[in-house]
Structure formats: structure tokens, C-alpha cells
C-alpha angles and dihedrals in degrees: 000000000000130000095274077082108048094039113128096206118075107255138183133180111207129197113239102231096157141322109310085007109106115151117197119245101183150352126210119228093265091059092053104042076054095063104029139243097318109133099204112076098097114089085019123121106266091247092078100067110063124033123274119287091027086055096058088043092057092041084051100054101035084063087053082047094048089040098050097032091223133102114276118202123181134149128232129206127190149081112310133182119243134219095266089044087248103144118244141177107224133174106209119195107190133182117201118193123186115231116200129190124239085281089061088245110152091239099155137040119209121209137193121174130189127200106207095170124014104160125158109264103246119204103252102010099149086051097055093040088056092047084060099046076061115055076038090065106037080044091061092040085062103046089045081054095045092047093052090048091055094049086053096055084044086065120022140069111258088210095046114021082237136132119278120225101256083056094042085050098050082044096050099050082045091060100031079055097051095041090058103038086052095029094237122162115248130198129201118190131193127208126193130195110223114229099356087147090062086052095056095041103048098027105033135248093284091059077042090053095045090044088058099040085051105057090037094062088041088061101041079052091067111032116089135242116295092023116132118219124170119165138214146165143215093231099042125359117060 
């Protein structure tokens, strides 16, 4: 046993008889797993080996390797036909490497060949693949928008729309951190309702609840951008 056996990558070593006329020697157990159980592949053209148009690729690219005498590598993409004559889409990645006798004649070609993708064609795939990049997308749109609105009721006042205290809080020790590393001058100020317990108690919670959603509108009307508000109240907002 050698490792032409245990290699995990198809490979096939072809004998040079002329220009476009390689005849295969010999095929390692990978190769032939590949194709199936059929025996004569050996003293047969290399085109018949692989499916047409990965066949005229190979032979291709074996006459740039013969012709260079240096290893050639590419890759092919496309529909082949099987064995079997089932039609599949297929990315090969293939490595050809020139062998030469004692004379330094180019006698042999070596071949490895790597299937990276060999997947059944389906009838409509694009399409299908495109109808997947969709609900992918409008999938990922929703859960942006779930996730901001998320981070909106985190941190804000359902009654209000404005800041809560724990993010009036993280906001606050931001700016009083910035303020201090740059010396800027910072200003807190402080708003109370007169008589917002009389509201509550003679109209009602509701009239409690509009009072306070007014004034705090007014005065995010009038403050301007990167100001921070959050309101409260002693009845009824800790």
C-alpha cells in the first residue's frame, strides 16, 4: 500500500503519446470511488474519464502543462454529465504536474483533482436561491427593527417617550465623564409641576397621566438636540 491509496483527493497519471493524446495509466482509489465500479478505464483517452465540458478543459490544460513543463492548476465550474448521464453543477479545482524519465523527456502527466462542490442541478435553482436571499433579507430587516424597538422600550418611558432613570443615569455619568476629562461646563436642570397632586386627586389619573405627557412633549419641543429629559413624578414616577 502507498499513499496513492490512502489519498483523500481523485487522482490520475496519464502517458504522453502525442499532442491531445493522453492515455490514462492509472487511477487511485479516490478517482475511482468517484466514477463507479466501471473496470475500463485504464488504456483508455483521458476524455473519457471525466464528463463533457470538464473533459475538453483537462485535455486543455494538460497540453499547456506538456508544453510548459511546469505544473499547471485551474479550477472549472459548470454543468457536467455524470456517469450515469444524471446532470450535475460541479466546481473542480485541479492540479496538473509534468513527470520526465532519466533523459528529462516529459513521458507522464499527474493529475489531482478536487471536487469542491458536486451537487445535483435543480430546475430553478437561481431562482430559489434568490427567493432565499429574500425572505433572508426581509428576515434580518425585521429582527433590526425588533431589536430597536426593544432598545427604545429599555430606555425610555412608555407615558412620555422619554428617557428612564437607569438610562438617564448611564447618560448622565457619560456626560459628567466627558465634561471633566475635556473641562466643559455642564448644566442639570430640574422642572416641577405645581400642584400635580391636586390633578390626580380631583381629576383622576388619566387627567394625571395627560398633564405629564404634555409638559413632557412641550419641553422636548424646545430642548435642543443631545439634550437628555426624563420625567417623574412624587405621586406617581420614582
Amino acid at each position: 500500500m502507498s499513499l496513492w491509496d490512502f489519498f483523500p483527493e481523485q487522482m490520475f497519471l496519464v502517458r504522453i503519446e502525442g499532442c491531445e493524446n493522453f492515455i490514462i495509466e492509472d487511477i487511485n482509489p479516490a478517482q475511482q470511488a468517484r466514477l463507479g465500479s466501471e473496470p475500463t478505464w485504464v488504456g483508455n483517452h483521458l476524455a473519457h474519464l471525466f464528463p463533457s465540458p470538464f473533459s475538453d478543459d483537462v485535455i486543455t490544460h494538460c497540453v499547456r502543462c506538456m508544453e510548459e513543463g511546469m505544473p499547471v492548476r485551474y479550477e472549472a465550474t459548470g454543468c457536467f454529465l455524470d456517469r450515469e448521464g444524471q446532470q450535475c453543477e460541479g466546481r473542480r479545482q485541479v492540479l496538473l504536474v509534468p513527470i520526465a524519465n532519466p533523459l528529462g523527456e516529459l513521458t507522464h502527466l499527474l493529475g489531482i483533482v478536487h471536487d469542491s462542490l458536486w451537487v445535483p442541478a435543480l430546475p430553478g435553482l437561481q431562482e430559489l436561491e434568490r427567493e432565499l436571499e429574500r425572505r433572508v433579507m426581509a428576515r434580518t430587516n425585521e429582527l433590526m427593527a425588533a431589536n430597536l424597538h426593544l432598545t427604545y422600550l429599555a430606555t425610555h418611558d412608555c407615558l412620555t417617550e422619554t428617557y428612564n432613570r437607569r438610562h438617564l443615569l448611564e447618560l448622565a455619568d457619560n456626560e459628567f465623564r466627558r465634561a471633566s476629562r475635556y473641562e466643559l461646563t455642564l448644566c442639570l436642570m430640574m422642572l416641577d409641576i405645581d400642584n400635580f397632586k391636586l390633578i390626580n386627586d380631583e381629576q383622576g389619573h388619566l387627567a394625571g397621566d395627560h398633564a405629564l405627557r404634555t409638559v413632557a412633549q412641550a419641553t422636548l419641543a424646545m430642548v435642543r438636540d443631545g439634550s437628555r429629559l426624563r420625567s417623574g413624578g412624587s405621586v406617581r414616577w420614582g
